[in-house]
C-alpha positions as CSV (number, residue, x, y, z in Angstrom):
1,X,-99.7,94.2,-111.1
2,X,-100.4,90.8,-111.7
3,X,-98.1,90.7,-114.8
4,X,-94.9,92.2,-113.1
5,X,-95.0,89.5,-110.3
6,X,-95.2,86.7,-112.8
7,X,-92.4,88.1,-114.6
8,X,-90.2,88.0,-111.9
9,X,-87.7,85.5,-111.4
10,X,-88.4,83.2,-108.5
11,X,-86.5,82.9,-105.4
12,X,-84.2,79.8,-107.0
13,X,-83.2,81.7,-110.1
14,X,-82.1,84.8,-107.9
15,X,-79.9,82.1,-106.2
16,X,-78.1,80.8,-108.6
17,X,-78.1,83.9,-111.2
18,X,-80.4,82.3,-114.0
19,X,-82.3,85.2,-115.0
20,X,-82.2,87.9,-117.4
21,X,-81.1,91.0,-115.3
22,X,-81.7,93.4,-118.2
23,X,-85.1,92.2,-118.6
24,X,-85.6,92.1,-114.7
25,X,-84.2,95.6,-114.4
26,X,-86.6,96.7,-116.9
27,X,-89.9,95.1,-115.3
28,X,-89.2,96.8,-111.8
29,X,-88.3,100.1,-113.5
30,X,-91.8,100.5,-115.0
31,X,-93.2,99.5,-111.9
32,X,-91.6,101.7,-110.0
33,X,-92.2,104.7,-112.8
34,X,-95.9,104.2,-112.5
35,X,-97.4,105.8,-109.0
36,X,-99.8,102.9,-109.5
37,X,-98.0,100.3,-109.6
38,X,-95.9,101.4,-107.0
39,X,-98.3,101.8,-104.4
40,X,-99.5,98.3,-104.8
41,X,-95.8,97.3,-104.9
42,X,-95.6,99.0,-101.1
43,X,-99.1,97.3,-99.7
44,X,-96.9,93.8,-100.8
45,X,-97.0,91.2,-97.8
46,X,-95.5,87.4,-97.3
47,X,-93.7,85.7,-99.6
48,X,-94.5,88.3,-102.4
49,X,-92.9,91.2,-100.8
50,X,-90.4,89.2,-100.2
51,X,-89.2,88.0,-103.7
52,X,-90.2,91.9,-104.8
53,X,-87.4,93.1,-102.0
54,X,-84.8,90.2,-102.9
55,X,-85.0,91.1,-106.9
56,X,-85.1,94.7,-105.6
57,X,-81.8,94.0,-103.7
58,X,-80.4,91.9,-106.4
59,X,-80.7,93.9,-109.2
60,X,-78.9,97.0,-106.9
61,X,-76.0,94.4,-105.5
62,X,-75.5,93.5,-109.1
63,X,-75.6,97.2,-110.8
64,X,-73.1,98.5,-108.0
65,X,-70.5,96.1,-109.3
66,X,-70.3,98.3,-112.6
């Protein structure tokens, strides 16, 4: 689980757009594939959950504009 949060972009980059939104689309759709992963994903609190639900929310503002 580890490895997925440090892949993220941080809260900066999701401001400004400077991240790769392929790759970023493709680390939260594993996570989200694997029960495992998932469930941790959910037990997320403070400023973690937080940048999981903002890269969450960006990655769905940005794929509804295609």
């Amino acid at each position: 689980m580890l490895d997925v949060l440090l892949s993220l972009p941080n809260a900066k980059q999701l401001e400004t757009g400077r991240f790769n939104l392929d790759e970023l689309v493709k680390i939260l759709t594993e996570a989200l594939d694997e029960d495992y992963r998932r469930n941790k994903i959910l037990q997320l609190t403070g400023d973690t959950a937080v940048l999981v639900i903002e890269c969450l929310d960006k990655v769905s503002e940005i794929g509804s504009d295609y």
